[in-house]
N, C-alpha and C positions, 0 to 999 in steps of 0.2 A: 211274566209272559211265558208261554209253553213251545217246547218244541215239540217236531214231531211225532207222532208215535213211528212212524217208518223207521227214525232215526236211533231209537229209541231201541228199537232190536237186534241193532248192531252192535256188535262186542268190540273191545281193542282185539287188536292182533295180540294171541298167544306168543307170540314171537318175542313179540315188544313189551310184555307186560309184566315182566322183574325187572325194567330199568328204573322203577323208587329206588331198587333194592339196590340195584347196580350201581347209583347214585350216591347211595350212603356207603355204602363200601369202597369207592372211589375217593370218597371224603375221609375216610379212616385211613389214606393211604395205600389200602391194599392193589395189589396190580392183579386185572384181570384180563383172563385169557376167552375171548368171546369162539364158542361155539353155536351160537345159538343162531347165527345169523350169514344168508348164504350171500355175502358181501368178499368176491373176492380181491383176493389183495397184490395180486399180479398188476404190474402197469397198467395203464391204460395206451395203446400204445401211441406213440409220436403222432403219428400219420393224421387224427384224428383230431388233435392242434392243428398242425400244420393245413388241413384243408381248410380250416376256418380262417388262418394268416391269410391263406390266399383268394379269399372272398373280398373280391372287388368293387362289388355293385355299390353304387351310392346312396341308396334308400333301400333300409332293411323293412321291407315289405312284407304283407301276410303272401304266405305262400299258397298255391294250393291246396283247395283241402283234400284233396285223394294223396298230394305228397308231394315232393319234389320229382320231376320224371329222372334226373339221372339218378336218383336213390333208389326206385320202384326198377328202373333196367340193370342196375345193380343187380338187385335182389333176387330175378329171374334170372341171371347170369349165374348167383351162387347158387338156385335149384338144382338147376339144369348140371351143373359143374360135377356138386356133390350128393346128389340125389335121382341124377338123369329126369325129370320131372319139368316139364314144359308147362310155365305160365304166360299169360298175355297180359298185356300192361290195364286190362279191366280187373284182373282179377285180384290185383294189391292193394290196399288203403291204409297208409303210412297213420298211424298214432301213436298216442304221444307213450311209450311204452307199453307192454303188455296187459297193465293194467286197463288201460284205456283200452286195449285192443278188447279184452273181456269183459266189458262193460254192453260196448257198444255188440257182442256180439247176443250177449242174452238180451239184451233190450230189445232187441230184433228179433228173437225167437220167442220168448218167453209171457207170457201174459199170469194177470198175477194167479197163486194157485196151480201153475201150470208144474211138472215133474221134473227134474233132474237124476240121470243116475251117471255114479262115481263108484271108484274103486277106493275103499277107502284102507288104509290114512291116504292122503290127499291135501294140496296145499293150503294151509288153514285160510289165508285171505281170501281163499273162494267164498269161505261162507259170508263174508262182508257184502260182496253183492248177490247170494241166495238172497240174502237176511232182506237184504235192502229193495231190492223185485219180488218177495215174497215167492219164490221158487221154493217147491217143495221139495227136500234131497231122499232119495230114495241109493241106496249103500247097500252092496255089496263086500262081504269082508275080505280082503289077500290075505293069508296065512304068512306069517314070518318064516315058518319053516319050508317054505318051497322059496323063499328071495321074494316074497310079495308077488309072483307070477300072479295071472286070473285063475279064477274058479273055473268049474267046466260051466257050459252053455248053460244045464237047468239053473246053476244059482243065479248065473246073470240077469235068466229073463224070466224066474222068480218075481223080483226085483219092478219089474216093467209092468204100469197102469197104461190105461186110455188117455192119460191125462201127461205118460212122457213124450218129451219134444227129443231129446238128447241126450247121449252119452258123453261123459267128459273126462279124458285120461289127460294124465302130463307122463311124454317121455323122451326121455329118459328123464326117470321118475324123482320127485321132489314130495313126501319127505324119504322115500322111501330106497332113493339108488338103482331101484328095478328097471332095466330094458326088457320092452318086451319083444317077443319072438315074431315072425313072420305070421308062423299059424296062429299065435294068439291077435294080431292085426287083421285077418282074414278071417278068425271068429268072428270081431266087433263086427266089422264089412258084412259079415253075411247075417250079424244079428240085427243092423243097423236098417238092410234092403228090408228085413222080410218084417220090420214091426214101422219102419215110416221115421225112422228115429235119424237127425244129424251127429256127427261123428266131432266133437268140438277136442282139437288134437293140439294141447300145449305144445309144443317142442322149444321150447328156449335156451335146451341143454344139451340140443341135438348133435354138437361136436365131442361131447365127453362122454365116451363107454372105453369100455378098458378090455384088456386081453381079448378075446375072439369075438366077443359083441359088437355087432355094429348098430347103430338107432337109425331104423326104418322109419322114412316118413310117410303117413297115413296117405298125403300125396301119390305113394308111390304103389299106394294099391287099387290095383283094375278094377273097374265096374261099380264104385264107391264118391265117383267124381262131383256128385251133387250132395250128397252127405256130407264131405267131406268140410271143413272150417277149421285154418290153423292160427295158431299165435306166435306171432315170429316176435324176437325180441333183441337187440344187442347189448343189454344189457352184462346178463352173464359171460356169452362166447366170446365179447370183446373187453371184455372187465370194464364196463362201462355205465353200472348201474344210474350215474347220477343223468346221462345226457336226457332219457325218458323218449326214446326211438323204439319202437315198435310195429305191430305191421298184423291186420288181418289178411288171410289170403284162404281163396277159396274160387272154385270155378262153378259155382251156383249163381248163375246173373244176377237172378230173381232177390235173393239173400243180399245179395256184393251191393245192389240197387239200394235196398233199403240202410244196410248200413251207411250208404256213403250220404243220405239224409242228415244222420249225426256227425257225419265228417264236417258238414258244411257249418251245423249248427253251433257245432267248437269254430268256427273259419278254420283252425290250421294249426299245424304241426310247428315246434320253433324253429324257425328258416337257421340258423346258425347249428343246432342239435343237428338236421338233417344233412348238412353241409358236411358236417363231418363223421357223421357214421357213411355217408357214400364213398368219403375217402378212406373209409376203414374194408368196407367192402371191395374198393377197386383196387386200393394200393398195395394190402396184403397178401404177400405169398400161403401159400399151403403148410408150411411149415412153420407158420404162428402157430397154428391148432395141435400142430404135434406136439411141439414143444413144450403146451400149456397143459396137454393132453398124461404127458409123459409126466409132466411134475405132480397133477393130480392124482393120476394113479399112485406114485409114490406117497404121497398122502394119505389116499387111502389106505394102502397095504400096513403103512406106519400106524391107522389108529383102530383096522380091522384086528390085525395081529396084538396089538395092544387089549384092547379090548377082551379078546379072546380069553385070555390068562387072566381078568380079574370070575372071582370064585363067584356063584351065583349068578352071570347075567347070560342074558340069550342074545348072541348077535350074526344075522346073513351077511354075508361078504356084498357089499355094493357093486353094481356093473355099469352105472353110470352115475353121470351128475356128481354132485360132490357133498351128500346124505348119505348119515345111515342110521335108523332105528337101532332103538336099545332096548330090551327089555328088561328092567331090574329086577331086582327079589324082594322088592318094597312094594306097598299099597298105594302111596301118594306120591309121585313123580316129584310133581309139582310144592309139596314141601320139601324134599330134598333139593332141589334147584335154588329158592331159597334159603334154605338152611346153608348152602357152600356158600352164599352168599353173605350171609348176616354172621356164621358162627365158624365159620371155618377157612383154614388156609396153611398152606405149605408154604415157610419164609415168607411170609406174608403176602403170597398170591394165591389167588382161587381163577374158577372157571365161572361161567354164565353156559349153560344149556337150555335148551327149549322143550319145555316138559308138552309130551305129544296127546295131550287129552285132549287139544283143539284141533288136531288132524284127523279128528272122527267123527262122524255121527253120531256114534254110537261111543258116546264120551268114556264109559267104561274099560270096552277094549282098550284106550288111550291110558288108561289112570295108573299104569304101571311101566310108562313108555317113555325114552326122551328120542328127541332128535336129534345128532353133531351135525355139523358143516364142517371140512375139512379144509374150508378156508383161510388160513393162516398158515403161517410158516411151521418146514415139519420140526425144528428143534421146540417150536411151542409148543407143538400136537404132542410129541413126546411125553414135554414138563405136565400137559395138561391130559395127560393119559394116567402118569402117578398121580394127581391130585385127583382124579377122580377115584383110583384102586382104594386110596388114605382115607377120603373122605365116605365113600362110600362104607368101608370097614368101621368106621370110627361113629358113622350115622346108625347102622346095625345095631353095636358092641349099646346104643344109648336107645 
């Protein structure tokens, strides 16, 4: 019996696809220090049990499907808070993590055939649902030596058929670290009005920019307000990857109407999930985010400055998120990723990287790229900054 050909065009995640390797290396004993995956390792905090202890109701029922309403009044409580940006309780639709939030929003847009443009590298699991709506991705390159900023306007809208619905940034930027600037958010806006194009604005990372950067939400720029489609997530900002809480929002009726279609046709978000990411939004102070904010940046600084000092590689300082691009002085990323895996180790530990040839369209620019996460502790970041100087030197010298 066959499946489908849709399914059939979809890849595994880049991310995820040296864990055979990670597996057998695991079984030879070796300890490994996972950079490849942006899982971070900060608590999850209390508050977000504790809302769920205190759920009383007697029949764990389907919720509604727009969301629970004190999660969605949450929600526009934190707009408003830390972005000054006024939503109305139509304009939220709670799902089941970000993924789902991006699912549902190109099903909506999208028809098959139809264009997408990104900045690439860009987060590899997009291409799962291009692959899978048969969206066409139309890429623009960031140069590593500006930090991954945008191009000027003619490369962008190069780039642009009759046939694009949408532009699609993540920022602050995943794999890339990149915040973008005011005026670069006010390009898109005005590339966005004058070609017909929706502004689909990841921000799931929007607490973490570091030193003078701050991450502008696409929300928060004028005259862009029906463009405009964001994906909220508590995944990362609350170290909460597994709950799967998520959130489109957007002030396009018309758009918010048809998504909320496939709200109904899932029924509903996990009543217990959403239970307690509202206790994560209502209960926590301002000074989670600093806190969490403050240890990242140390993170980063630990494996930009690391990095710097190994002989051969190209690497921009991160300004958000907790990514950063590597450029080696090798051909194939992605045999050196395995090769630390299979044939190398320092006292018997190695690292796991994510070789960045799937963060591209344009697979080539990728084939000499990895990507870190600086999620782990920094005396690992450290260990696993020598193993990569060793291994690297030692992969060269062979």
């Amino acid at each position: 019996m066959n499946t489908s050909n849709r399914i059939k065009n979809v890849e595994f995640s880049p991310i995820r696809k040296l864990i055979p390797y990670e597996e057998e290396a695991l079984k030879n004993g070796k300890t490994i220090y996972h950079l490849n995956i942006g899982q971070p390792d900060l608590k999850t905090p209390k508050e977000f049990f504790e809302s769920i202890q205190e759920f009383n109701e007697d029949i764990l029922t389907y919720a509604h499907s727009r969301g629970r309403s004190g999660l969605i009044d949450e929600m526009i409580k934190f707009y408003k808070k830390h972005f000054n940006v006024t939503y109305e309780y139509e304009d939220i639709l709670i799902t089941t993590g970000g993924s789902e939030a991006i699912l549902f929003i190109l099903l909506s847009m999208f028809d098959e055939g139809d264009e997408i443009l990104v900045s690439e590298p860009y987060y590899a699991n997009y291409n799962n649902f291009f692959d899978v709506l048969n969206i066409k991705v139309n890429a623009f390159a960031a140069d590593p030596k500006t930090g991954f900023h945008l191009p000027n306007k003619d490369v962008i809208i190069s780039k642009i058929s009759s046939k694009t619905k949408a532009i699609m940034l993540t920022n602050p930027g995943n794999p890339t670290g990149v915040v973008y600037t005011q005026e670069e958010m006010k390009l898109i806006g005005e590339i966005a009005r004058e070609y017909g194009l929706y502004i689909i604005s990841d921000e799931v990372y929007k607490v973490f920019s570091y030193g003078e950067n701050r991450a502008i939400s696409f929300g928060e720029i004028e005259g862009i307000e029906d463009n405009v489609v964001l994906i909220e997530s508590i995944s990362k900002i609350y170290s909460a990857c597994g709950a799967r809480v998520g959130a489109v929002i957007s002030k396009n009726k018309n758009l918010m109407n048809e998504i909320y279609k496939l709200c109904q046709a899932r029924l509903s978000v996990s009543t217990l999930d959403m239970v307690g990411a509202e206790g994560l939004y209502k209960k926590l102070s301002d000074d989670y985010f600093e806190k969490n904010k403050i240890e990242y940046e140390k993170r980063r600084d630990i494996v930009y400055k690391g990095i710097s000092k190994i002989p051969g590689i190209e690497v921009t300082k991160p300004e958000g998120a907790f990514y950063v691009m590597v450029t080696l002085p090798i051909d194939n990323a992605e045999d050196f990723c395995i090769w630390l895996l299979t044939d190398f180790h320092l006292n018997n530990e190695t690292i796991m990287l994510s070789p960045a040839e799937g963060f591209y369209a344009n697979k080539e620019l990728g084939r000499n790229k990895i990507r870190i996460s600086y999620c782990i502790e920094a005396d690992k970041l450290e260990k696993s900054i020598k193993i990569l100087e060793l291994g690297l030197k030692e992969y060269l010298s062979k």
